[in-house]
Backbone as XML, in Angstrom:
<?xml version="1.0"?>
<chain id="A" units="angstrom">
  <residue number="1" name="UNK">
    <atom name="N" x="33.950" y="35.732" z="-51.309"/>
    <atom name="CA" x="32.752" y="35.120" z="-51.868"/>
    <atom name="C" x="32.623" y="33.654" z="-51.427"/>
  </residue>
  <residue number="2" name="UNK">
    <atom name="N" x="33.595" y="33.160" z="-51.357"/>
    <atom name="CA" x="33.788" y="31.814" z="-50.772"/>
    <atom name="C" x="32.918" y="31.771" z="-49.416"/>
  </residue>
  <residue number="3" name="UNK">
    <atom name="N" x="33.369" y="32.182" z="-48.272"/>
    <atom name="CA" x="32.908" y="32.153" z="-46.932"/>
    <atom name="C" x="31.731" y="32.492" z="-47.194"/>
  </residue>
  <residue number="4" name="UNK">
    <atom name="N" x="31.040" y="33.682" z="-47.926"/>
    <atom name="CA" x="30.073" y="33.545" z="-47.609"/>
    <atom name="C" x="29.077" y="32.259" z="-48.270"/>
  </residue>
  <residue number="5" name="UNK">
    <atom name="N" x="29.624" y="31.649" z="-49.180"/>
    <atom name="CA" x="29.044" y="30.403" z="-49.868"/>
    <atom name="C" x="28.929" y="29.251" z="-48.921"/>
  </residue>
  <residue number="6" name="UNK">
    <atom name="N" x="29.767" y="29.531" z="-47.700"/>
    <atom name="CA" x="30.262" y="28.341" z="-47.100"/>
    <atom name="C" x="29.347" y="28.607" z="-46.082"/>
  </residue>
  <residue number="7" name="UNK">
    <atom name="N" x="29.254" y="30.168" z="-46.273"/>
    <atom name="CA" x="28.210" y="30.413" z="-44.539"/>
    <atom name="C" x="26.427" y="30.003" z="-44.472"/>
  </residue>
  <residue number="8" name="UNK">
    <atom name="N" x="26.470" y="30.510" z="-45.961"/>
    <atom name="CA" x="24.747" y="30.170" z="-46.356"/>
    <atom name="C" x="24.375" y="28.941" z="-46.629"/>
  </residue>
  <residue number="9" name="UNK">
    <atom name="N" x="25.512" y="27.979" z="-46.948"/>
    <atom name="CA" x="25.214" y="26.300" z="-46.584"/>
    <atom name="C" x="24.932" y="25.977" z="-45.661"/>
  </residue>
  <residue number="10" name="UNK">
    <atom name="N" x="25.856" y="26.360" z="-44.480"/>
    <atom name="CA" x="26.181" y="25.995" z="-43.057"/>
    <atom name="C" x="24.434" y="26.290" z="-42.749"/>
  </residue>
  <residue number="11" name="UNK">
    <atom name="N" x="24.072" y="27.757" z="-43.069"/>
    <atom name="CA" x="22.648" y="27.742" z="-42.324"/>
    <atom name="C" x="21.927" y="26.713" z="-42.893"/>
  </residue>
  <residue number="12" name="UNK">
    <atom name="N" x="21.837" y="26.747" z="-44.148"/>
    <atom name="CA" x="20.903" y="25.842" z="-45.008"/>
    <atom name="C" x="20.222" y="24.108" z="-44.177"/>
  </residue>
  <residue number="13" name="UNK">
    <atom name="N" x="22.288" y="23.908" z="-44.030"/>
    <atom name="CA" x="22.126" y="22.832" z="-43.652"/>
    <atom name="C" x="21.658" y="22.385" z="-42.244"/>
  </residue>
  <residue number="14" name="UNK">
    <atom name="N" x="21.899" y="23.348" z="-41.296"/>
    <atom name="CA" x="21.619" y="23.733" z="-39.675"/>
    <atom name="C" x="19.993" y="23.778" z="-39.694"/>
  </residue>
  <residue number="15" name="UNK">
    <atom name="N" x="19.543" y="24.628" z="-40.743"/>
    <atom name="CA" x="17.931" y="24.632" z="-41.078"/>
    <atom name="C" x="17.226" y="23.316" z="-41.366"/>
  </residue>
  <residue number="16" name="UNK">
    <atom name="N" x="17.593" y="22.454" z="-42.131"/>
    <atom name="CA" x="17.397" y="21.292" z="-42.291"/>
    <atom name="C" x="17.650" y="20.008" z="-41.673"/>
  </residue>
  <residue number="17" name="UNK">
    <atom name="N" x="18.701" y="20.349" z="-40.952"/>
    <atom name="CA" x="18.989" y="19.492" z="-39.274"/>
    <atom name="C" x="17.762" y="19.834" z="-38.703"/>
  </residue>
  <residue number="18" name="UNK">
    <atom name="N" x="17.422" y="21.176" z="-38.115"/>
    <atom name="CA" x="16.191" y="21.186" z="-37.128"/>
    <atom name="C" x="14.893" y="20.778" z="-37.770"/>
  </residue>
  <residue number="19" name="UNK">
    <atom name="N" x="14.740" y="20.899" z="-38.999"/>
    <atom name="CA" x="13.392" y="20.188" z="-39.465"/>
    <atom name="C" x="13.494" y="18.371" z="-39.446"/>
  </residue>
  <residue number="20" name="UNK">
    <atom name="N" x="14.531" y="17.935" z="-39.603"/>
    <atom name="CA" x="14.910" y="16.616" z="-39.577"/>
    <atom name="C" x="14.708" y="16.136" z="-37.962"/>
  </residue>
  <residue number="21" name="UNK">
    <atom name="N" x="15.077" y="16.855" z="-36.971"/>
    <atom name="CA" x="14.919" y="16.127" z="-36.051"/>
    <atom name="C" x="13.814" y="16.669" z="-35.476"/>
  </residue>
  <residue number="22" name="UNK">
    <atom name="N" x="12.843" y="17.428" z="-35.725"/>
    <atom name="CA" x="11.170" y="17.532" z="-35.174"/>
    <atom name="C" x="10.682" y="16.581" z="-35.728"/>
  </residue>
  <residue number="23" name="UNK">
    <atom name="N" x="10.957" y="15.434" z="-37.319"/>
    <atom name="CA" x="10.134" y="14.613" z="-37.646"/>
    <atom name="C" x="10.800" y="13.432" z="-37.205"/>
  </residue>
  <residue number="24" name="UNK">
    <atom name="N" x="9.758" y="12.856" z="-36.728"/>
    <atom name="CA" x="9.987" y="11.616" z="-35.752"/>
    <atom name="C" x="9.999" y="10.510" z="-37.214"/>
  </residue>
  <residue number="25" name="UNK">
    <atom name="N" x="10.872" y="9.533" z="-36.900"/>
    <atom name="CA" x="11.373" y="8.519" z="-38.201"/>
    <atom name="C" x="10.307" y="7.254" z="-38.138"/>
  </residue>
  <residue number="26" name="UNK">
    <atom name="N" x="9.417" y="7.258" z="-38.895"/>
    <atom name="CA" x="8.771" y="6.350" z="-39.126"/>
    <atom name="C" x="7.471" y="5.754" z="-38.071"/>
  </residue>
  <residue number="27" name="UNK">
    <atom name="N" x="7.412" y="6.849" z="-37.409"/>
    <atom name="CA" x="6.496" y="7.395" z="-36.304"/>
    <atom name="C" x="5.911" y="6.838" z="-34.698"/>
  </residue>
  <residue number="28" name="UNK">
    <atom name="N" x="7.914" y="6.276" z="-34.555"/>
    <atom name="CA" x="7.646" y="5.397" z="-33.663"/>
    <atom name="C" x="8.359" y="6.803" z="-32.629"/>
  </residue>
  <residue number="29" name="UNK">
    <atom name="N" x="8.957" y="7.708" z="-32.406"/>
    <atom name="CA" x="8.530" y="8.604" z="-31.323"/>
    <atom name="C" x="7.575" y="9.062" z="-31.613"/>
  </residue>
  <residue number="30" name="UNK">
    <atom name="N" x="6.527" y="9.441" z="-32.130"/>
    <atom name="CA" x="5.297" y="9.991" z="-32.080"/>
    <atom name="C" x="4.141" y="9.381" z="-31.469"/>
  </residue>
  <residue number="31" name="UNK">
    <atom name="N" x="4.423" y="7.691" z="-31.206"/>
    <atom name="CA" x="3.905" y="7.227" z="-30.512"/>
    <atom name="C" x="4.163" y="7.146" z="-29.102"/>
  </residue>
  <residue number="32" name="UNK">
    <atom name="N" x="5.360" y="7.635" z="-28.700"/>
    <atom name="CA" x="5.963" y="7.332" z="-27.189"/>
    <atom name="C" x="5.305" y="8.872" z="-26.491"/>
  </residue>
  <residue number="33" name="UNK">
    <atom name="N" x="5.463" y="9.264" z="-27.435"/>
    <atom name="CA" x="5.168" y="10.743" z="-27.110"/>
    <atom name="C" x="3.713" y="11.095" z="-26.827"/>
  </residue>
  <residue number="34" name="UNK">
    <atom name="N" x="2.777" y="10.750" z="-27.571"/>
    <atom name="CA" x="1.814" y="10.675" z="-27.298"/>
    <atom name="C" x="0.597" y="10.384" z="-26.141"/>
  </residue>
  <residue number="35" name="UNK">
    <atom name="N" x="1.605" y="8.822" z="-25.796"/>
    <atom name="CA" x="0.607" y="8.545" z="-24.894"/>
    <atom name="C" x="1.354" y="8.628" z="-23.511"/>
  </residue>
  <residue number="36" name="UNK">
    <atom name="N" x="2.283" y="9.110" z="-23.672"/>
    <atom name="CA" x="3.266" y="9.454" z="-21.987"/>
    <atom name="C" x="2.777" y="10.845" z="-21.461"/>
  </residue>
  <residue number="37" name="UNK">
    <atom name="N" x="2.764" y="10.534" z="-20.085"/>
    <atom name="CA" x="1.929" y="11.920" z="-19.253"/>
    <atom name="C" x="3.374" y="12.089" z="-18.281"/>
  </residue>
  <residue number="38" name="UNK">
    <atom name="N" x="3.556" y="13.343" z="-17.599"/>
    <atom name="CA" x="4.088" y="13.748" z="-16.987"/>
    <atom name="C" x="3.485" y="13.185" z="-15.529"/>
  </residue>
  <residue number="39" name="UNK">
    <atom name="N" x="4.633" y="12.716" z="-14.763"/>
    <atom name="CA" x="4.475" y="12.709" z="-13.598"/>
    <atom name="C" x="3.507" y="11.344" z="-13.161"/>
  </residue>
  <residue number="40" name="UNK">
    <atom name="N" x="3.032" y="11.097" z="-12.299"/>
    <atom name="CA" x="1.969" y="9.760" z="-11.618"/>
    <atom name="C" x="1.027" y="9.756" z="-12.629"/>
  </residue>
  <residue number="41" name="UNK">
    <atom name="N" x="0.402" y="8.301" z="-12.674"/>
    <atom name="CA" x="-1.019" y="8.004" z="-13.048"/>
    <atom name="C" x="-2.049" y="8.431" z="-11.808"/>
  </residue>
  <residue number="42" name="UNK">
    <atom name="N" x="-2.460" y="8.999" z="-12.603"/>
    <atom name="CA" x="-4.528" y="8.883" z="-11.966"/>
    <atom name="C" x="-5.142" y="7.434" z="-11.595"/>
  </residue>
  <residue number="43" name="UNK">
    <atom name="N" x="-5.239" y="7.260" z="-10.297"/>
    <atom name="CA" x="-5.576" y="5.887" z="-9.777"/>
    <atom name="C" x="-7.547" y="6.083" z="-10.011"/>
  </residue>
  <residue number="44" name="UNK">
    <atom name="N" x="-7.718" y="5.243" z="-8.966"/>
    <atom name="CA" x="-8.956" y="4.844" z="-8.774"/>
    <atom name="C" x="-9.151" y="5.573" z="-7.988"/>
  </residue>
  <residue number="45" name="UNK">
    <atom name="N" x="-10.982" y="6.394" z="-7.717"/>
    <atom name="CA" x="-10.990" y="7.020" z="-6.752"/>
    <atom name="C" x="-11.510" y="5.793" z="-5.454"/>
  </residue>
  <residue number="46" name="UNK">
    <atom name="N" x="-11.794" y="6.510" z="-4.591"/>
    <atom name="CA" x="-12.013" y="5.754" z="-3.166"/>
    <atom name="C" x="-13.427" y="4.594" z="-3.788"/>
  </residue>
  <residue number="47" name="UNK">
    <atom name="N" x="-13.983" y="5.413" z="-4.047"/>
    <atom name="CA" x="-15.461" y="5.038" z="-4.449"/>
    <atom name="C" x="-15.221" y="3.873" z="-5.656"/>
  </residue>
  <residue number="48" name="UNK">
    <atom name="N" x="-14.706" y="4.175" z="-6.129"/>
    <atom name="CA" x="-14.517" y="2.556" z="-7.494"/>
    <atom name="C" x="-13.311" y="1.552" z="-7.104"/>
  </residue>
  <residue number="49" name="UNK">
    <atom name="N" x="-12.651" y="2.061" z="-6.152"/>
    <atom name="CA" x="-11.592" y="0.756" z="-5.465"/>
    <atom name="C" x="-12.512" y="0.189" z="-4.325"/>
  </residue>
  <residue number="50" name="UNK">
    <atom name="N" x="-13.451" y="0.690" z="-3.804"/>
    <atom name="CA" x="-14.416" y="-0.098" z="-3.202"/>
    <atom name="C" x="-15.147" y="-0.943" z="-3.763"/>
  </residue>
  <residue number="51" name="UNK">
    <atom name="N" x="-16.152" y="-0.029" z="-5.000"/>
    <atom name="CA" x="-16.180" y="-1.100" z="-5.416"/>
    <atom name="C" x="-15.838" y="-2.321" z="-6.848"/>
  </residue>
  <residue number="52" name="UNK">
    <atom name="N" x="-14.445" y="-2.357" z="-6.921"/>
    <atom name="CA" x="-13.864" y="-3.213" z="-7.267"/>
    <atom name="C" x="-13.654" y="-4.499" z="-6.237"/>
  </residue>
  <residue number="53" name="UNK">
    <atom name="N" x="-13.208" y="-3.701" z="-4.888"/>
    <atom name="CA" x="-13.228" y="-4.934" z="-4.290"/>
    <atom name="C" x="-14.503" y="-5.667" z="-4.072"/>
  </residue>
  <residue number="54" name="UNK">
    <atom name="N" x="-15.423" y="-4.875" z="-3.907"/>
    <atom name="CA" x="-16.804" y="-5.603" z="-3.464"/>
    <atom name="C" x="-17.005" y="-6.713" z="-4.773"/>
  </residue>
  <residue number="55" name="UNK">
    <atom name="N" x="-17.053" y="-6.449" z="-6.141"/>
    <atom name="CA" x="-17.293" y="-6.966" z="-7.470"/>
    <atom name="C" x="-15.869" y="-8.254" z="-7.057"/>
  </residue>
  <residue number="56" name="UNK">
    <atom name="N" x="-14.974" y="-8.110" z="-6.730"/>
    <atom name="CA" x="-13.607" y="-9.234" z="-6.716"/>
    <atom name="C" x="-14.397" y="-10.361" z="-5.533"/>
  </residue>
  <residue number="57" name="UNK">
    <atom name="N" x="-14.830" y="-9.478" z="-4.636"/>
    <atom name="CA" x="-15.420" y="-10.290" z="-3.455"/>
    <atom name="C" x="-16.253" y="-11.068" z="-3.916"/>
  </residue>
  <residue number="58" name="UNK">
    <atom name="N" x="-17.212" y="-10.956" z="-4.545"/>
    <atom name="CA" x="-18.242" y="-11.348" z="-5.228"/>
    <atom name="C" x="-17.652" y="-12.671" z="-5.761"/>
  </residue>
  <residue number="59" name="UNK">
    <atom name="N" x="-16.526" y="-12.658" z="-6.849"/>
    <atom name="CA" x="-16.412" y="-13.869" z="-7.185"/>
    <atom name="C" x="-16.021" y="-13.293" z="-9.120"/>
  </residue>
  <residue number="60" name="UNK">
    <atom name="N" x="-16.098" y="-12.004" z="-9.179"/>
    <atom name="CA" x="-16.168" y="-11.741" z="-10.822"/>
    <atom name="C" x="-14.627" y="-11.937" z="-11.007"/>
  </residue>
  <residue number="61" name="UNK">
    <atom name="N" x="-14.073" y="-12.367" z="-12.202"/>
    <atom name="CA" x="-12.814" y="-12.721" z="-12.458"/>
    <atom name="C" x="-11.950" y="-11.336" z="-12.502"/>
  </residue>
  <residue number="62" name="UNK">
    <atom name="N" x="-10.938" y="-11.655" z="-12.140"/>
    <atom name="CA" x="-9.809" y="-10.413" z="-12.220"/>
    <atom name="C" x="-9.812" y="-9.406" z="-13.573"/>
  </residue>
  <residue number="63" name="UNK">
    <atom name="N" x="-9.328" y="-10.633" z="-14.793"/>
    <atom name="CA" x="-9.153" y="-9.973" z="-15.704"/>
    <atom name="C" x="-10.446" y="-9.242" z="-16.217"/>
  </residue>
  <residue number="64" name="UNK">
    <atom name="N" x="-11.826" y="-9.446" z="-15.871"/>
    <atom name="CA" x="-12.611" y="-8.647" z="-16.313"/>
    <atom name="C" x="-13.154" y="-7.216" z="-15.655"/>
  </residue>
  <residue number="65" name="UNK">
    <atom name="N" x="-12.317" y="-7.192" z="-14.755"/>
    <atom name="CA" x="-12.227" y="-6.636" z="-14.299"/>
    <atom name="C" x="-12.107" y="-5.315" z="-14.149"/>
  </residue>
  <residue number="66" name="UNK">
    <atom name="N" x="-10.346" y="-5.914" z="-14.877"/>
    <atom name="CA" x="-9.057" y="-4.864" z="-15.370"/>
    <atom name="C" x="-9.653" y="-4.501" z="-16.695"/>
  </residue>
  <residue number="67" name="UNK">
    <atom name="N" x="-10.305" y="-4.980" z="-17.336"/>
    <atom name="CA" x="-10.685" y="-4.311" z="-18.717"/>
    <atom name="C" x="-11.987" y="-3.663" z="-18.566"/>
  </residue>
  <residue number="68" name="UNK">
    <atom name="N" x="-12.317" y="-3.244" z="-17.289"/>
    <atom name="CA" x="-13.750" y="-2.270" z="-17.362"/>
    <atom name="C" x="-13.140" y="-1.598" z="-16.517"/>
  </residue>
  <residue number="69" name="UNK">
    <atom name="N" x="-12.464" y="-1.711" z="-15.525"/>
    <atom name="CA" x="-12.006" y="-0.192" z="-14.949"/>
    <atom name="C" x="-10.598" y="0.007" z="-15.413"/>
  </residue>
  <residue number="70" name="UNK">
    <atom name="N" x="-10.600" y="-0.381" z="-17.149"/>
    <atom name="CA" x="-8.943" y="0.129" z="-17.612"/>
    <atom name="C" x="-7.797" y="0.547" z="-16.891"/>
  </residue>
  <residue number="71" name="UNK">
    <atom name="N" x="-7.345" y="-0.900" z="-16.431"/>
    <atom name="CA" x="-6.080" y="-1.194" z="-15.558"/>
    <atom name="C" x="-5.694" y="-2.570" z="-15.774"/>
  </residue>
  <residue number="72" name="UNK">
    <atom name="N" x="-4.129" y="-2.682" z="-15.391"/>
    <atom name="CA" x="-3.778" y="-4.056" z="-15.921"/>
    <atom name="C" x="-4.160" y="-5.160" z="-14.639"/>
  </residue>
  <residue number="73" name="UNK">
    <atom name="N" x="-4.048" y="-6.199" z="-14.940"/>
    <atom name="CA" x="-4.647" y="-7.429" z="-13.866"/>
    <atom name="C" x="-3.454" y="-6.654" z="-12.461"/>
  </residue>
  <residue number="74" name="UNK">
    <atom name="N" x="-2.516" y="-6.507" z="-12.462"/>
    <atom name="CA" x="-1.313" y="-6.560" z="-11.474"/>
    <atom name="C" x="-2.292" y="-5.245" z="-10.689"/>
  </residue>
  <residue number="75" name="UNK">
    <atom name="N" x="-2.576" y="-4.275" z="-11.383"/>
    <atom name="CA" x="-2.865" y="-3.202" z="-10.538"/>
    <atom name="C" x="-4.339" y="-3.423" z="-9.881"/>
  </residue>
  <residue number="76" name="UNK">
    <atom name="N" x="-4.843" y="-4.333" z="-10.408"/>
    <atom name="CA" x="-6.238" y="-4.839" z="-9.771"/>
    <atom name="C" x="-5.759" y="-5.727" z="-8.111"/>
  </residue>
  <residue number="77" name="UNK">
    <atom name="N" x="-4.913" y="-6.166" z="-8.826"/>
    <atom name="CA" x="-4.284" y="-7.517" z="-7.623"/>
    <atom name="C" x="-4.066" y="-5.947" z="-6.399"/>
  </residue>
  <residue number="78" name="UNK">
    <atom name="N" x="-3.312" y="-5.200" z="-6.748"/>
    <atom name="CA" x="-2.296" y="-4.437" z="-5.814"/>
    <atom name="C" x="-3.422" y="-3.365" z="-5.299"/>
  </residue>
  <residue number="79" name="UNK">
    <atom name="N" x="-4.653" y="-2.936" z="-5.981"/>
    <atom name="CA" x="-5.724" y="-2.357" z="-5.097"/>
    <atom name="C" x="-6.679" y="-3.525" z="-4.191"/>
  </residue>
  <residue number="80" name="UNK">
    <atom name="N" x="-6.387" y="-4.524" z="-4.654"/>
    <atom name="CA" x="-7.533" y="-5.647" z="-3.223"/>
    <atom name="C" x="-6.344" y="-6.116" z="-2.399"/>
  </residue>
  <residue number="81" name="UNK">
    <atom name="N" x="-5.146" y="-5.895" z="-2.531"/>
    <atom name="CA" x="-3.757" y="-5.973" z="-1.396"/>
    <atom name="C" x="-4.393" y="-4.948" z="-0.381"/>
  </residue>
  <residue number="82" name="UNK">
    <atom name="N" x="-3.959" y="-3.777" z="-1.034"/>
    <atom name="CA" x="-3.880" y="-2.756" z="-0.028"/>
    <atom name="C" x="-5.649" y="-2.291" z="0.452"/>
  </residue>
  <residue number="83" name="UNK">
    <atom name="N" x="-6.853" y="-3.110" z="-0.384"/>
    <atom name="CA" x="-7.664" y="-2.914" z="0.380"/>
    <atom name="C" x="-7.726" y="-3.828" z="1.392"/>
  </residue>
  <residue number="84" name="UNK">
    <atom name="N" x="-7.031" y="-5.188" z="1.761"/>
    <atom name="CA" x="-7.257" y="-6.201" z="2.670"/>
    <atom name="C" x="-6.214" y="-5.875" z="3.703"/>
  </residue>
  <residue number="85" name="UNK">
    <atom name="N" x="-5.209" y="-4.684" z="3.299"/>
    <atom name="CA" x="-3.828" y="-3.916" z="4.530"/>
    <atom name="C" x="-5.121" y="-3.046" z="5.363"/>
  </residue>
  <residue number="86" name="UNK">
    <atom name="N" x="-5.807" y="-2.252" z="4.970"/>
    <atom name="CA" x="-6.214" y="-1.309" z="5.712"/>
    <atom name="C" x="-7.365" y="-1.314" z="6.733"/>
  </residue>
  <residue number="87" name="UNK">
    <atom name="N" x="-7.813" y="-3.104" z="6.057"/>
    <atom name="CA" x="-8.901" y="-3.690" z="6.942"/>
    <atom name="C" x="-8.702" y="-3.863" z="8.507"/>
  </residue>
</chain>
Protein backbone atom coordinates (compact mmCIF):
# COMPACT_ATOMS: atom_id res chain seq x y z
CA UNK A 1 0.00 0.00 0.00
CA UNK A 2 2.89 2.12 0.61
CA UNK A 3 4.43 2.10 -3.03
CA UNK A 4 1.52 2.53 -4.37
CA UNK A 5 0.99 5.85 -2.19
CA UNK A 6 4.40 6.74 -3.18
CA UNK A 7 3.60 5.99 -6.90
CA UNK A 8 0.38 8.20 -7.18
CA UNK A 9 2.38 11.18 -5.64
CA UNK A 10 5.24 10.70 -7.88
CA UNK A 11 2.55 11.14 -10.82
CA UNK A 12 0.71 13.84 -9.03
CA UNK A 13 3.74 15.60 -8.61
CA UNK A 14 5.34 14.89 -12.33
CA UNK A 15 1.67 16.25 -13.39
CA UNK A 16 2.18 19.40 -11.73
CA UNK A 17 5.86 19.85 -12.81
CA UNK A 18 4.51 19.85 -16.48
CA UNK A 19 1.77 22.35 -15.77
CA UNK A 20 4.38 24.50 -13.86
CA UNK A 21 6.70 24.70 -16.55
CA UNK A 22 4.11 25.54 -19.61
CA UNK A 23 3.35 28.68 -17.33
CA UNK A 24 5.79 31.15 -18.07
CA UNK A 25 6.71 33.11 -14.49
CA UNK A 26 5.49 36.41 -14.48
CA UNK A 27 5.18 36.62 -18.23
CA UNK A 28 8.44 37.50 -19.18
CA UNK A 29 8.89 34.20 -21.52
CA UNK A 30 5.68 34.87 -23.00
CA UNK A 31 7.00 37.84 -24.19
CA UNK A 32 10.26 36.43 -25.82
CA UNK A 33 8.18 34.02 -27.27
CA UNK A 34 5.91 35.93 -28.85
CA UNK A 35 7.56 38.23 -30.80
CA UNK A 36 10.58 35.84 -32.01
CA UNK A 37 10.17 34.36 -35.61
CA UNK A 38 12.06 31.51 -36.83
CA UNK A 39 14.81 31.97 -39.05
CA UNK A 40 15.74 35.69 -41.11
CA UNK A 41 13.77 38.88 -41.01
CA UNK A 42 11.71 40.01 -43.96
CA UNK A 43 13.73 42.95 -45.41
CA UNK A 44 12.62 45.62 -47.68
CA UNK A 45 11.46 44.81 -50.99
CA UNK A 46 13.51 46.21 -54.04
CA UNK A 47 10.84 48.78 -54.60
CA UNK A 48 10.83 50.51 -50.95
CA UNK A 49 14.79 50.28 -50.53
CA UNK A 50 14.69 52.41 -53.58
CA UNK A 51 12.70 54.35 -52.43
CA UNK A 52 14.11 54.94 -49.13
CA UNK A 53 17.10 55.85 -50.70
CA UNK A 54 15.57 58.33 -53.03
CA UNK A 55 13.52 59.97 -49.68
CA UNK A 56 17.45 59.79 -47.71
CA UNK A 57 18.70 61.47 -50.97
CA UNK A 58 16.30 64.01 -50.72
CA UNK A 59 17.53 65.22 -47.47
CA UNK A 60 14.53 63.52 -45.03
CA UNK A 61 16.21 62.59 -41.68
CA UNK A 62 17.22 59.01 -40.97
CA UNK A 63 15.38 58.48 -37.95
CA UNK A 64 12.13 59.31 -39.65
CA UNK A 65 12.63 57.31 -41.64
CA UNK A 66 13.22 54.15 -39.64
CA UNK A 67 9.92 54.78 -37.96
CA UNK A 68 7.76 54.69 -41.23
CA UNK A 69 9.34 51.86 -42.86
CA UNK A 70 9.61 50.06 -39.21
CA UNK A 71 13.32 49.47 -38.99
CA UNK A 72 15.96 50.61 -36.68
CA UNK A 73 18.20 53.78 -37.81
CA UNK A 74 21.39 51.08 -38.24
CA UNK A 75 19.34 49.08 -40.77
CA UNK A 76 18.37 52.25 -42.67
CA UNK A 77 22.18 53.29 -42.61
CA UNK A 78 23.10 49.52 -43.91
CA UNK A 79 20.30 49.63 -46.87
CA UNK A 80 21.79 53.25 -48.38
CA UNK A 81 25.49 51.34 -47.78
CA UNK A 82 24.70 48.65 -49.87
CA UNK A 83 22.55 50.84 -52.13
CA UNK A 84 25.72 53.22 -52.81
CA UNK A 85 27.98 49.32 -53.17
CA UNK A 86 25.89 48.39 -56.12
CA UNK A 87 25.99 51.78 -57.82
Amino acid sequence: MAALMLLVMGAFAEFERSLAQGTPAGGHRTGQTAWSLPGPQAGLTPKFAAELAARAAAGEPKSVLACEYELSRETVYQYLRRGQASD
